[in-house]
GUSE-864059 format. One record per residue (C-alpha): residue number from 1; residue in one letter; x, y, z. Coordinates in pm, whole numbers. Example, Ala and Ser with C-alpha at 12.3 -4.5 7.8 and 13.67 -1.06 7.14 Angstrom:
2
   nr  rest    east   north      up
    1     A    1230    -450     780
    2     S    1367    -106     714
END
This chain:
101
   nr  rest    east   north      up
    1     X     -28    8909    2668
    2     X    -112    8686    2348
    3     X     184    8441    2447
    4     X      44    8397    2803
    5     X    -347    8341    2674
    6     X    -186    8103    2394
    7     X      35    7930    2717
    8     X    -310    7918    2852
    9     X    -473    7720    2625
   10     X    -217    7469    2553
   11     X    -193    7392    2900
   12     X    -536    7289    2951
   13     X    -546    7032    2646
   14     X    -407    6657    2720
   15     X    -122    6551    2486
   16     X    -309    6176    2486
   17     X    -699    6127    2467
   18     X    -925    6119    2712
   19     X   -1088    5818    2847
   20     X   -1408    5994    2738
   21     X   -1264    6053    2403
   22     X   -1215    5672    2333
   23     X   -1475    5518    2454
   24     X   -1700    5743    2217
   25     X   -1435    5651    1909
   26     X   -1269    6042    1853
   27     X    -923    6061    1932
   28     X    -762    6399    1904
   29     X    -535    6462    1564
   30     X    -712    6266    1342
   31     X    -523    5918    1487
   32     X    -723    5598    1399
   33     X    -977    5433    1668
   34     X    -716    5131    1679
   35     X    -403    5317    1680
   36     X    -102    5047    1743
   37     X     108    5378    1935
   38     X    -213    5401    2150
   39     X    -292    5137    2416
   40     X    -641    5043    2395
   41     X    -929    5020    2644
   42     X    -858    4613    2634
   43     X    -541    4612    2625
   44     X    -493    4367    2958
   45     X    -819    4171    2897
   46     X    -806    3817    2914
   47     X    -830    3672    2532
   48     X   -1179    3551    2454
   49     X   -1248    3173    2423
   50     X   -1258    3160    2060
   51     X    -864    3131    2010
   52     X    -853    2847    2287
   53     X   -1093    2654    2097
   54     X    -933    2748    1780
   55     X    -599    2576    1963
   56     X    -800    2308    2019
   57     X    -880    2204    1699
   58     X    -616    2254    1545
   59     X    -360    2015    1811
   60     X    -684    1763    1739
   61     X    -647    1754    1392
   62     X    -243    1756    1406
   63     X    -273    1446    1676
   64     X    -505    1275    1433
   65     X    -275    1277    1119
   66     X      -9    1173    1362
   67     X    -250     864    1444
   68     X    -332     776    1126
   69     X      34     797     988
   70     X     194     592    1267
   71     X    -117     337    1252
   72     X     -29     317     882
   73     X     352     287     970
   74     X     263     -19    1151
   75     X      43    -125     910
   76     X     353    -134     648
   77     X     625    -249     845
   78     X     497    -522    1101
   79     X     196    -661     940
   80     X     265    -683     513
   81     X     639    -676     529
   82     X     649    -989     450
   83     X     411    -980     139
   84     X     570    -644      20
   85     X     924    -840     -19
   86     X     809   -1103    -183
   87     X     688    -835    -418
   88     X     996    -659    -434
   89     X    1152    -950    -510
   90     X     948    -991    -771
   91     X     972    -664    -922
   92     X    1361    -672    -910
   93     X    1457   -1041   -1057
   94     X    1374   -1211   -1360
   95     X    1427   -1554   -1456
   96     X    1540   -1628   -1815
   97     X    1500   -1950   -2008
   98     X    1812   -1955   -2255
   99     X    1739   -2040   -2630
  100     X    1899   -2322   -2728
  101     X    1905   -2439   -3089
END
């Protein structure tokens, strides 16, 4: 008789939590609101716009240092290349008057 009122009981709980039970926060057996085993409530929501933005920004700033480093590319190679050899040139030859007594 005690095995069929204990078969009783279990039967009539749910192994996962309610619906009910989640929305208010208490899951059965002490498992956390935000359980990573448990699916949550938003599971197939759409993201919000935050990260999109966030995406956003961050290709804009990425696109901009890509500007500004080609820009300065250009800068180096087409427009002073010719002063900068002359200044290598410079730099890496020396002219030396020989003593003479």
């Amino acid at each position: 008789m005690a095995s069929s009122h204990l078969k009783l009981l279990t039967s009539k709980t749910p192994s996962t939590p309610t619906a009910h039970s989640r929305r208010r926060g208490r899951l059965r057996r002490g498992a956390p609101r935000y359980s990573p085993t448990l699916p949550d409530d938003h599971s197939n929501a759409r993201p919000t716009g935050l990260p999109i933005v966030r995406l956003l920004i961050v290709w804009g700033v990425l696109l901009a240092g890509l500007g500004a480093l080609g820009y300065r590319l250009y800068q180096l190679q087409v427009v002073e290349a010719s002063k900068l050899q002359r200044l290598a040139k410079g730099q890496q030859s020396t002219s030396l008057q020989p003593y003479v007594p």
